[in-house]
N, C-alpha and C positions, 0 to 999 in steps of 0.2 A: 564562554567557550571560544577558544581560537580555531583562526580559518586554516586551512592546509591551503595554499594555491592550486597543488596538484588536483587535488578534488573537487577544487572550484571552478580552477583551468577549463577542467573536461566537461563540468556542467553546463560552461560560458558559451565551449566549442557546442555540444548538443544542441544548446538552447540557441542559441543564432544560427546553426543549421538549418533547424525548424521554420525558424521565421524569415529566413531566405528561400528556401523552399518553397511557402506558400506565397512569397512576393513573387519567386520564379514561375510559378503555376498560376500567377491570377488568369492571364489573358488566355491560357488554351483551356480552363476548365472549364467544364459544362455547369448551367446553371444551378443544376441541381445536383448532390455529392452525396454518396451514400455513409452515413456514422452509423448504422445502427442494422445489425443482422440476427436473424435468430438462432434458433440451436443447430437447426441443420446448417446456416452458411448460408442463408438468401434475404436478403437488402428487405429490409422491413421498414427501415424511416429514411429519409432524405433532408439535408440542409443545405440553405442558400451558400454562395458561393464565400461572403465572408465568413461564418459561421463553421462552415466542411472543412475550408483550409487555417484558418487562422483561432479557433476555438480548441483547439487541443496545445498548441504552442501556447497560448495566453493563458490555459488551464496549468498547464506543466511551470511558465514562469509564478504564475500564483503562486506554487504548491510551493515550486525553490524558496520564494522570499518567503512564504510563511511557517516555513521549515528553519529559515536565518533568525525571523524575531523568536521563536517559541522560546529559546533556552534564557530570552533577557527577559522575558515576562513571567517564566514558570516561578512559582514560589518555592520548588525545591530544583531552582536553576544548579546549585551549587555541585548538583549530582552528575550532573552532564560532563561535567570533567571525569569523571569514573568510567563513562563507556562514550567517550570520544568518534572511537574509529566506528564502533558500531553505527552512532548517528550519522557519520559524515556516507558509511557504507550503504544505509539505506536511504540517503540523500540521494546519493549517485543512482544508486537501484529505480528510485522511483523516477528519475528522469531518463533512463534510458529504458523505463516502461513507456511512458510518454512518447518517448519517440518511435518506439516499434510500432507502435500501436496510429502513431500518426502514418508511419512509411507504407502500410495497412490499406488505409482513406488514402493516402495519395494516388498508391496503386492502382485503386479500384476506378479512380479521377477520371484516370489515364487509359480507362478499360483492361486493366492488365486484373482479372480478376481469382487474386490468390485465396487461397484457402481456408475463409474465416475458420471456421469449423476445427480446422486442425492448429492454427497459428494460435491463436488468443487465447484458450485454453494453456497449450505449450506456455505462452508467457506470461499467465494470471498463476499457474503453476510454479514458476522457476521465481516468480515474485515472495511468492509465498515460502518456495524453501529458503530462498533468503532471510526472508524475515524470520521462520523460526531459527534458524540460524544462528539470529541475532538478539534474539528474544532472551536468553537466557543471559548476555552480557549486562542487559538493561537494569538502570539504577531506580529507586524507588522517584517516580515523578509526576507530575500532574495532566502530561500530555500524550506522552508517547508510551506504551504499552498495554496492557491489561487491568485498564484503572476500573476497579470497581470499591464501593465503601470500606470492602475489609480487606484489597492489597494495600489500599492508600491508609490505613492504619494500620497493617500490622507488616513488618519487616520480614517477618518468616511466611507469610501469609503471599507477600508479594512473590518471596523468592521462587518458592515452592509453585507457583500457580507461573510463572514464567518459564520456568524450568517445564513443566507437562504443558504449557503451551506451544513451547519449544517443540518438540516432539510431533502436537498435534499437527502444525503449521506445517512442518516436514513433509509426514506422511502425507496430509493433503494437498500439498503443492506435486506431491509426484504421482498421487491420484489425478490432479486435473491434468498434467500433461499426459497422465494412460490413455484418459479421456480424449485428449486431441490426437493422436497415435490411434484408434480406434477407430475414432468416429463414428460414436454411437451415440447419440443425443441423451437417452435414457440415463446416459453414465455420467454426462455433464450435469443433471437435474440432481443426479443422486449427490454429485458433488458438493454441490450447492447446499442441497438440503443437509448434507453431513457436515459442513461450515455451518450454519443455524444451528445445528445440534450441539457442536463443538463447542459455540463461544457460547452457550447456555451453560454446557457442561461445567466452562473452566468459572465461570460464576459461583455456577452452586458450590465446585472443590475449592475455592476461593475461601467461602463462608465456611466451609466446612476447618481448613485450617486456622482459620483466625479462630475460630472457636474454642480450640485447642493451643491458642498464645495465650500464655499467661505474659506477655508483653504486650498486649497489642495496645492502644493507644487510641482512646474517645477522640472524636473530633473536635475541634475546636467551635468553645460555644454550645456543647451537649452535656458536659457536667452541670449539676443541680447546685443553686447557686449557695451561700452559707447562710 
């Protein structure tokens, strides 16, 4: 798969924002940095000072490179050329998740303390309609989508199960920003638990279409030998 600069460009720009940031903020942060709050919006866990500032930047460049090798190692690499911009779209998406989410911890650094509650929700939400967005363009592969036994063998099975998870991914990304618009904890849990229910759902409807391909295609290595 070829790179676009333009979408590399602005990953390069994020990503070394991050990590000037948190070089910028070593000397005035306090020991201790809050990563982790609960549903209502109050500081639950704390991290040392390299870990607070420099663990979501080093998380976010991981993801970047190992979002770059997936397509040379997939064995049905050949398909990533089919939905291109989709991948390169939720490359960019999940790093500029990363970085809200770091501006977040920084703020809180700083005592400037923003609105978990309402924010994270809003962008675990607007992540999410991205994704189902995108879901629907995705080619049949071994990494990136809704791989279960019978999309990864049946063509019709994949599509069909992309396509209503499309939809699902939708609705529930603008469920959780309702959620942060609210501010009702109860409605963030039901969120959650309505993702568990979902990606069980899109399995069973998964199996249920493949069942129904008279194409679908045995794994390799599960035919009975001669």
């Amino acid at each position: 798969m070829r790179l676009h600069w333009r979408t590399e460009l602005v990953q390069w720009l994020v990503l070394a924002g991050m990590l000037v940031v948190a070089a910028a903020s070593w000397r005035g942060a306090p020991d201790r940095i809050p990563v982790h709050w609960n549903v209502r919006g109050q500081v639950d866990d704390y991290a040392g000072k390299f870990e607070g500032l420099f663990g979501i930047p080093l998380l976010a460049l991981g993801v970047y490179l190992l979002f770059l090798v997936v397509p040379r190692i997939d064995p049905g690499r050949a398909n990533y050329q089919r939905f291109t911009t989709a991948y390169h779209t939720l490359r960019v998406a999940m790093v500029m998740f990363f970085a809200a989410i770091y501006g977040v911890i920084v703020l809180w650094s700083r005592g400037i303390e923003v609105s978990v509650s309402t924010l994270v929700p809003l962008l675990v939400g607007a992540l999410f309609v991205v994704f189902g967005n995108l879901l629907g363009k995705v080619r049949p592969n071994w990494f990136f989508g809704i791989r279960t036994p019978w999309t990864l063998s049946s063509k019709l099975a994949w599509t069909r199960t992309h396509r209503a998870g499309g939809w699902f991914f939708v609705i529930l990304g603008f469920a959780f920003m309702l959620a942060g618009l609210l501010r009702v904890p109860w409605f963030s849990i039901a969120a959650m638990v309505a993702l568990f229910a979902g990606t069980v759902g899109l399995a069973i409807y998964s199996y249920c279409v493949w069942r129904t391909d008279p194409d679908k295609i045995p794994p390799s290595g599960t035919l009975p030998g001669p």
